[in-house]
C-alpha positions as CSV (number, residue, x, y, z in Angstrom):
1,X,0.0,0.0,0.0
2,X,2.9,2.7,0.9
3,X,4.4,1.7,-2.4
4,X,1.3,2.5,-4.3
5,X,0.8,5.5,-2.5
6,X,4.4,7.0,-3.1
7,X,4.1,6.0,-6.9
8,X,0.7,8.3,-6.6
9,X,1.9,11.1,-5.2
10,X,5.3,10.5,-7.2
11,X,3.0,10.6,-10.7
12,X,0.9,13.9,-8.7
13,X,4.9,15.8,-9.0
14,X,6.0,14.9,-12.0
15,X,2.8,14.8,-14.9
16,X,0.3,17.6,-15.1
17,X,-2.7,17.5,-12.9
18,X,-4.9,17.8,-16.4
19,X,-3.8,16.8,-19.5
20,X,-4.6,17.3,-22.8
21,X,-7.2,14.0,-23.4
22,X,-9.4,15.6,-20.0
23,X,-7.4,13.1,-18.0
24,X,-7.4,14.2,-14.1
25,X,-5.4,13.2,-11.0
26,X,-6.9,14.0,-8.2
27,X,-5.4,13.3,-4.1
28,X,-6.8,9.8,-4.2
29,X,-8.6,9.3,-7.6
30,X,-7.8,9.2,-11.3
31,X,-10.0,9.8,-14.4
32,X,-9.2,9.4,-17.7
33,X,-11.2,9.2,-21.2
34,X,-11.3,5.7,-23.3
35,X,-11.8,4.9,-26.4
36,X,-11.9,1.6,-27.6
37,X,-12.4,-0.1,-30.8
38,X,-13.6,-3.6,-31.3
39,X,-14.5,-4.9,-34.7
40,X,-17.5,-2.9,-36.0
41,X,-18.0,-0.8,-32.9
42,X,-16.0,2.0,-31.1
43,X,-16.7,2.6,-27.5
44,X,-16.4,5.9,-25.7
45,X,-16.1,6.5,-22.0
46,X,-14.1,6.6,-18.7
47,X,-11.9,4.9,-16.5
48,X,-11.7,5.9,-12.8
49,X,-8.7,4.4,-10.7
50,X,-7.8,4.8,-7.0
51,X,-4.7,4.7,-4.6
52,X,-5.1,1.0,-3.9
53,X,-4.2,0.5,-7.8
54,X,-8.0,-0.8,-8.9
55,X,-10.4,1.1,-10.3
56,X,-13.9,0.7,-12.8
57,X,-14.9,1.4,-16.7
58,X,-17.9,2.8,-17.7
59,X,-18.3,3.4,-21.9
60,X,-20.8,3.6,-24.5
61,X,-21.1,2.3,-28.3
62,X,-20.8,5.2,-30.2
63,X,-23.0,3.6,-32.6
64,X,-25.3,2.1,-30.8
65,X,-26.0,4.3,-27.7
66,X,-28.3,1.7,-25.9
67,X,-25.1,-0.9,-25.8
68,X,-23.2,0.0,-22.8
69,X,-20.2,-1.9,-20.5
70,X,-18.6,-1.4,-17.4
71,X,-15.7,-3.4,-16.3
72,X,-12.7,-3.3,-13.5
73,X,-9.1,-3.3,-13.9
74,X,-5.6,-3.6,-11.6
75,X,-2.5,-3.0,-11.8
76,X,0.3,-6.0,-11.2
77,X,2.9,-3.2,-11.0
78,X,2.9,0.0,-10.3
79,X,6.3,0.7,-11.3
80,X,6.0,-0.8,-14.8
81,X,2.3,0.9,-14.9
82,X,1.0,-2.6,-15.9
83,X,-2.3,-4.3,-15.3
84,X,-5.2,-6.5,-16.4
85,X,-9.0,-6.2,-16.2
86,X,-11.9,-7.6,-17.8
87,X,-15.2,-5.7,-19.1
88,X,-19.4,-7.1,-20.2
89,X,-21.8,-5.1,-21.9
90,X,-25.5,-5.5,-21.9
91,X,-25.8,-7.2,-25.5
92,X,-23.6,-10.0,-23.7
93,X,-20.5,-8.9,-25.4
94,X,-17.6,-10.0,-22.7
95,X,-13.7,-9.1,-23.0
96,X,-10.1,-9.1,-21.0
97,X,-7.1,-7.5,-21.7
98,X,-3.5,-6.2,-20.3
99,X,-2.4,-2.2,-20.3
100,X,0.7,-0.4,-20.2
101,X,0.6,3.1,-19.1
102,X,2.8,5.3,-20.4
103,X,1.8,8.4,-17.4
104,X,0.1,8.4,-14.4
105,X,-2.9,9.3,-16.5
106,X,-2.7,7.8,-19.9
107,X,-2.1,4.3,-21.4
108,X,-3.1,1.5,-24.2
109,X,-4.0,-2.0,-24.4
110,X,-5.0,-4.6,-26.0
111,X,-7.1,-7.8,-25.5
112,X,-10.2,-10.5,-26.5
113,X,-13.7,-10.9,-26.8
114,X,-16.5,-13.2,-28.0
115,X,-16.7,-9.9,-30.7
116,X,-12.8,-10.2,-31.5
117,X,-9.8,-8.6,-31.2
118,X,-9.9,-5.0,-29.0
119,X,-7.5,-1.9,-28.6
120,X,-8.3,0.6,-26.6
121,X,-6.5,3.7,-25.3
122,X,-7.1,5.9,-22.1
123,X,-5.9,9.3,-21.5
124,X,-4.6,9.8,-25.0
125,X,-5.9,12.5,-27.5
126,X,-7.4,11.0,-30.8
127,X,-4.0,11.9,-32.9
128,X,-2.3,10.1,-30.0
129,X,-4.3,6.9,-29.6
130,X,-4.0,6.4,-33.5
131,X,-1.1,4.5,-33.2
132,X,-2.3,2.3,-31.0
133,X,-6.3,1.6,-32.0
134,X,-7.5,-1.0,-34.6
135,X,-7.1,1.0,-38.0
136,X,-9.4,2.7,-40.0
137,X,-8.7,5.1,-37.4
138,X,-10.3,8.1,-39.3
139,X,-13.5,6.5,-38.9
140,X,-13.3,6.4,-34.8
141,X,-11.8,10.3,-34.8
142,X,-14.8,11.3,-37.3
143,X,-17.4,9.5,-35.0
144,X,-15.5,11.3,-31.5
145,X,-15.7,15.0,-33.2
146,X,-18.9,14.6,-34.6
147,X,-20.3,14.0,-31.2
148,X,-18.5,17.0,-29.8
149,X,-19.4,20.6,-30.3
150,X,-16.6,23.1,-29.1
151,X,-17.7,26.7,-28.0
152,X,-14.8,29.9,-28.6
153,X,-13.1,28.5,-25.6
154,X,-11.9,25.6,-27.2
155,X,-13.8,23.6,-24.5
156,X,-16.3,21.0,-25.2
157,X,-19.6,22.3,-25.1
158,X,-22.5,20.2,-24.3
159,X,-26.4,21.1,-22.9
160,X,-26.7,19.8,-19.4
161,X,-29.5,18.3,-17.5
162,X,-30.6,21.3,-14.7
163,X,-31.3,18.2,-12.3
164,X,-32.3,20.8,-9.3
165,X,-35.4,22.0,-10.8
166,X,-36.6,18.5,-12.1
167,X,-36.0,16.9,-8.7
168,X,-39.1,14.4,-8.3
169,X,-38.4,14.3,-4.9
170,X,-39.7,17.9,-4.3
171,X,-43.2,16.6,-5.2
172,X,-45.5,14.9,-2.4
173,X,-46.5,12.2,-4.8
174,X,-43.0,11.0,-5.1
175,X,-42.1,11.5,-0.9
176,X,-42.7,7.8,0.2
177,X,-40.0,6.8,-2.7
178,X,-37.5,9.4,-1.9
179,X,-37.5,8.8,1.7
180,X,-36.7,5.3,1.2
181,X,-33.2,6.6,-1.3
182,X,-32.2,10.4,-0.2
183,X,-28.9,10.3,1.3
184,X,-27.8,6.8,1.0
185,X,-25.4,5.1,-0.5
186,X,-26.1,4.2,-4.2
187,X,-23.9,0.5,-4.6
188,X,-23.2,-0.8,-8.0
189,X,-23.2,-4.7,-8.3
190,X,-21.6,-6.7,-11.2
191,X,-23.0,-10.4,-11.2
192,X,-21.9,-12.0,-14.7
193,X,-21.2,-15.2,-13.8
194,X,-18.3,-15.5,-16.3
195,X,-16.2,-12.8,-14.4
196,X,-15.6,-12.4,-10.6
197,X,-18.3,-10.7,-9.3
198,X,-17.4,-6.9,-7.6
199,X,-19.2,-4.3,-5.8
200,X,-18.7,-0.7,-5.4
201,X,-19.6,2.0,-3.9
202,X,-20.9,4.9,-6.5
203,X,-21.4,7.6,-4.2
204,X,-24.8,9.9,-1.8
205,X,-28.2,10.3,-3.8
206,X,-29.3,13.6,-3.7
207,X,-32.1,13.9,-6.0
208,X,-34.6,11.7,-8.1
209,X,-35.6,12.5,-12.0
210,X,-36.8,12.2,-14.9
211,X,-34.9,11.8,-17.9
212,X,-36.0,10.7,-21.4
213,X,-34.5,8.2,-23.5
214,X,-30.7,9.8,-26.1
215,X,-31.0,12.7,-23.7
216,X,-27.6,13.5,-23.3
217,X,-27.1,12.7,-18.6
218,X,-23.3,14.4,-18.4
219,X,-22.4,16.8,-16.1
220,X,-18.6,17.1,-16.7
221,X,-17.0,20.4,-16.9
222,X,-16.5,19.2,-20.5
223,X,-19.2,16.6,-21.0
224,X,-19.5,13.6,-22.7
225,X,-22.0,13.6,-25.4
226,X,-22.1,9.9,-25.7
227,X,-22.7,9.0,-22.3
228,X,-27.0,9.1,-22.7
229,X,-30.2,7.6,-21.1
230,X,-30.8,4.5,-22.6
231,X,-34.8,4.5,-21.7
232,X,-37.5,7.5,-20.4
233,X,-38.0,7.6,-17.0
234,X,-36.6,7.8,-13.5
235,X,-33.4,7.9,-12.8
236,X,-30.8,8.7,-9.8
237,X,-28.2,11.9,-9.2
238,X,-25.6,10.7,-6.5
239,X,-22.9,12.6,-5.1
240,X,-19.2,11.7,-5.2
241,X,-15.7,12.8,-4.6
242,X,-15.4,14.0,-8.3
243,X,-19.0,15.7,-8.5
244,X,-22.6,15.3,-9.2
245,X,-23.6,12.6,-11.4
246,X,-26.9,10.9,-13.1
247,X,-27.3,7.2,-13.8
248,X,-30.0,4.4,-14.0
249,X,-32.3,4.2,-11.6
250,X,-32.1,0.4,-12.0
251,X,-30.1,-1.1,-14.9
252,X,-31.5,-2.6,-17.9
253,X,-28.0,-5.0,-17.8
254,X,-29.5,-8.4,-16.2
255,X,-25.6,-8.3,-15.1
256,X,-25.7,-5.1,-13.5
257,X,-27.6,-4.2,-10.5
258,X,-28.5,-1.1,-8.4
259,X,-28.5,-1.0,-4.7
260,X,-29.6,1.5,-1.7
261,X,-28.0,1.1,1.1
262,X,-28.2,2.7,4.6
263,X,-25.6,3.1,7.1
264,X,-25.9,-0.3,9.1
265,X,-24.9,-1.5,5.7
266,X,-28.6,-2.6,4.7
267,X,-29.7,-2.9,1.0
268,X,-32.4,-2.8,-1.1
269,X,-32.6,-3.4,-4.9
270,X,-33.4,-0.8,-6.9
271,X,-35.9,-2.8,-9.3
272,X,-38.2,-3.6,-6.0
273,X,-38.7,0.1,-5.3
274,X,-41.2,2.0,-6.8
């Protein structure tokens, strides 16, 4: 653990707290952007590691929106900035593969899946990551800038969800539900039977909403236009260390599963609440 931690705070003095990709280290967390391709598809998303050397994948199809994944990873060495993880989607699709990073922040790898062969790159800019994604590469850069819009910044520029004024739980008819989430802890649960099963901890729900189905749910400072609902209806905003997020209020994934849970560690799935 103090070896982990040094190499952390090591990587905090010697790369940029922000690079150019989006890619943030924070005290204790690190985020980066992923793209990966996989025959016929190209995935967009994050990857969000800790000090312990672990962390969690969340992307989306870029060309199907409604096909999603989320997966873990770890490294073996933090001084080579190697590692392994493994990743499932909702259409069934299931993959592993080995990284290398090159930073603190950004990497590449490569690995299998019942789709085929995948690349995938984290932290990297699209003209960096071409080297190391399945060619035709054009094709994946095309797709990325087509689903971005930049403002005269030069900063990514992307209609965001006001979640404060469509808070459900400001309406009476939605108090017995909200009394049973507000301020507990939202759990994420990965149950594929193929893959070691994993829990974690997403964050405090603060709010209950409505959201309808390709409406765009990122709240980044430079959001993600792939990252959308993939059906109308409610859905949760939860509170973590790196901001205010929205997600499902129950997956669609029959692998994926949301919990509430209260602080004597108590849990309820989401799909028995109404």
């Amino acid at each position: 653990m103090k070896i982990v931690l040094k190499t952390i705070v090591l990587g905090l003095l010697l790369n940029s707290c922000v690079n150019e990709s989006g890619a943030r280290m924070g005290l204790f967390t690190a985020k980066s952007p992923v793209a990966v391709t996989i025959k016929g598809d190209r995935f967009i998303g994050w990857a969000v590691g800790d000090f312990t050397g672990s962390g969690t994948i969340d992307i989306q199809s870029v060309v199907d929106p409604s096909t999603t994944c989320v997966g873990e990873f770890r490294y073996i060495s933090t001084w080579t900035k190697t590692g392994k993880g493994t990743v499932s989607c909702n259409d069934g699709s299931q993959g592993q593969f080995n990284f290398k990073g090159l930073t603190n922040l950004k990497g590449f790898g490569y690995g299998t899946s019942n789709r085929g062969p995948l690349t995938f790159t984290y932290g990297m800019t699209a003209q960096e990551g071409s080297k190391y994604l399945q060619k035709p590469f054009p094709e994946l850069d095309k797709t990325i800038q087509q689903k971005k819009t930049i403002n005269q910044a030069g900063r990514y520029a992307f209609p965001k969800i006001d979640w404060k004024k469509r808070n459900l739980c400001e309406n009476s008819k939605y108090k017995k539900l909200c009394s049973r989430i507000l301020n507990k802890r939202l759990v994420g649960l990965n149950n594929n039977p193929v893959m070691n099963k994993y829990r974690w901890d997403k964050g405090k729900i603060i709010a209950l909403i409505n959201v309808t189905k390709g409406e765009n749910m990122s709240l980044l400072a430079d959001p993600d236009k792939s990252y959308v609902a993939t059906y109308t209806g409610k859905h949760l905003v939860y509170k973590d260390a790196g901001g205010v997020r929205i997600t499902a209020f129950a997956y669609t994934d029959r692998y994926m599963t949301h919990f509430i849970c209260d602080n004597s560690n108590k849990c309820t799935d989401t799909r028995t609440l109404k």
